[in-house]
C-alpha positions, 0 to 999 in steps of 0.5 A: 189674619193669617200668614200666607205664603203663595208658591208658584204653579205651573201645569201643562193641560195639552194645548199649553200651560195655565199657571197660578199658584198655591197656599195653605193659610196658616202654614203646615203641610196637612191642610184640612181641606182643599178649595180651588179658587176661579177669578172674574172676567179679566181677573187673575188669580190676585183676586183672591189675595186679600180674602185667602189669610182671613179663612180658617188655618189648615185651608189649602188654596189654589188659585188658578189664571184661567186660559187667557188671564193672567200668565196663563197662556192664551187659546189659539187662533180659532178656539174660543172662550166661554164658560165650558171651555174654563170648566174643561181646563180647569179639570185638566189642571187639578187632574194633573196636579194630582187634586182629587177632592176639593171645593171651589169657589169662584166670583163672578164669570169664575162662579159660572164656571164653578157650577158648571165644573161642579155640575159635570164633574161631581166626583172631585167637588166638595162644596161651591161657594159663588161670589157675587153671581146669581143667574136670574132666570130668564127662559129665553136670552136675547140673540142681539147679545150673542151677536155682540159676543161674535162681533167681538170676538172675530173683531179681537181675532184680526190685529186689534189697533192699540195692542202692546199698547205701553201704559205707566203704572198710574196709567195701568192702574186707572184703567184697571179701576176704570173698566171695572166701574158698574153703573153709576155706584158712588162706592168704587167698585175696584179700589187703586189698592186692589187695582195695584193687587191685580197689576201684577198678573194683569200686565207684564212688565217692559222697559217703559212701563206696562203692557196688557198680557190677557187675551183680547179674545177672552173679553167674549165671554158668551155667558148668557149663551149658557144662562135660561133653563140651561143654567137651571139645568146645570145647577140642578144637577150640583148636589153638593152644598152651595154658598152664594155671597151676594154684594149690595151694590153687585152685579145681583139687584134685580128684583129678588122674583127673578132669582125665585127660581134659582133659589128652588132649583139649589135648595131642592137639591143641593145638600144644604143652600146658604144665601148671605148679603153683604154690604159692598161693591162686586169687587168686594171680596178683594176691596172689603175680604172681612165682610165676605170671609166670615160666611166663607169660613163659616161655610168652609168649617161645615164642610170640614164637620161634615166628614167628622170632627178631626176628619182629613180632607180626601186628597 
């Protein structure tokens, strides 16, 4: 494992402030490449803490809260949250921290919205890496579930009984595992240790315990609204080379005919397309990093060879 040191960053996008921080593993100060790492649905930037010191030395990670997770600040009354909204502010964020040329990789929501960000905007990404996400295609999605994105998100706009809700650490820590339970997996999907990783971003501190600092907004995340021939249409347009890491017992186990046609569409025109399967929970990047950092670093060297030997990331 390598050694790891997370500074602090902070950027003014406009409307307010999305803050995470940054690393080169390893040390040193000429990373060799760059990779802009994008949580899940109600995840922060931790999500990644146990994965980043297993990838190649010379790898610089910046991890980001995205707008309404983590410390970042939360959207205002009336603006809403789904996955172009993220894109968007994700472009603000490295144009203004000066990263020009980067990969990404993202995990579950934050996968979405790595495709779509390498999709619009070609210019700065490198590669994709996409942890436990898969869109299978559907042509059309179900109005039922938009709905219950709009129910929710007016519902969380109005005062929400229980907000500022003050829980212990035991307490804080149980619900963060609770929430993240998928189906009835005897494998924990968020282990307590991983929950105790994500505490700290998840909620702030006050005198008697903790309080939940994401945005109740955020919990509509409207993503099916851009799945179908949409997303087809997205990721058809992500010529760069593309990896998806995919868990045994995640949120892809669908019969493998529903991904047939994501698979062509990556194939057909990313540079290169590679799919592994690893064993683990959707979580598993953050509960078991080692069964997912070998593919990413294998992935993340091509990509170095790619600009020659020795060659120094463009930043």
């Amino acid at each position: 494992m390598a050694e790891v040191s997370w500074r602090p960053v902070s950027v003014d996008v406009g409307w307010g402030t999305l803050r995470g921080k940054t690393c080169t593993v390893g040390g040193g100060d000429a990373p060799t490449l760059r990779v802009v790492a994008v949580h899940g649905w109600l995840d922060n930037a931790n999500s990644f803490d146990t994965l980043v010191p297993l990838l190649p030395a010379g790898v610089e990670v910046l991890a980001l809260d995205l707008p309404g997770h983590g410390l970042s600040d939360h959207l205002a009354l009336g603006a809403h949250y789904n996955p172009f909204t993220y894109a968007f502010n994700l472009r603000a964020a490295v144009t203004g921290l000066g990263w020009a040329r980067f990969a990404v990789m993202g995990h579950s929501m934050g996968a979405a919205v790595v495709n779509y960000f390498a999709a619009l905007f070609p210019e700065f990404v490198e590669g994709v890496v996409s942890l436990d996400f898969l869109r299978p295609f559907h042509l059309l999605e179900p109005v039922d579930r938009w709905r219950t994105y709009a129910f929710d998100l007016f519902k969380y706009e109005q005062f929400e009984p229980g907000a500022g809700t003050v829980y212990s650490e035991a307490e804080a820590v149980d619900r963060l595992v609770t929430a993240r339970a998928i189906g009835n997996d005897d494998e924990v999907n968020v282990s307590r240790e991983a929950a105790h990783t994500l505490l700290p971003r998840s909620a702030r501190r006050v005198e008697d315990g903790y309080v939940w600092g994401h945005d109740p907004k955020a919990r509509a995340t409207f993503l099916t609204v851009f799945g179908g021939r949409n997303w087809v249409e997205a990721i058809a347009a992500v010529r760069c080379p593309v990896l998806a890491v995919v868990a045994t017992r995640g949120v892809c186990t669908m019969p493998v005919r529903f991904y047939t046609r994501v698979f062509e569409t990556y194939n057909a025109n990313a540079a290169w397309f590679s799919h592994e399967v690893v064993e683990g929970a959707h979580h598993v990047h953050l509960t078991h990093p080692e069964r997912v950092a070998p593919a990413v670093a294998r992935f993340l060297g091509d990509l170095r060879g790619r600009r020659g030997c020795g060659a120094k990331a463009r930043l």
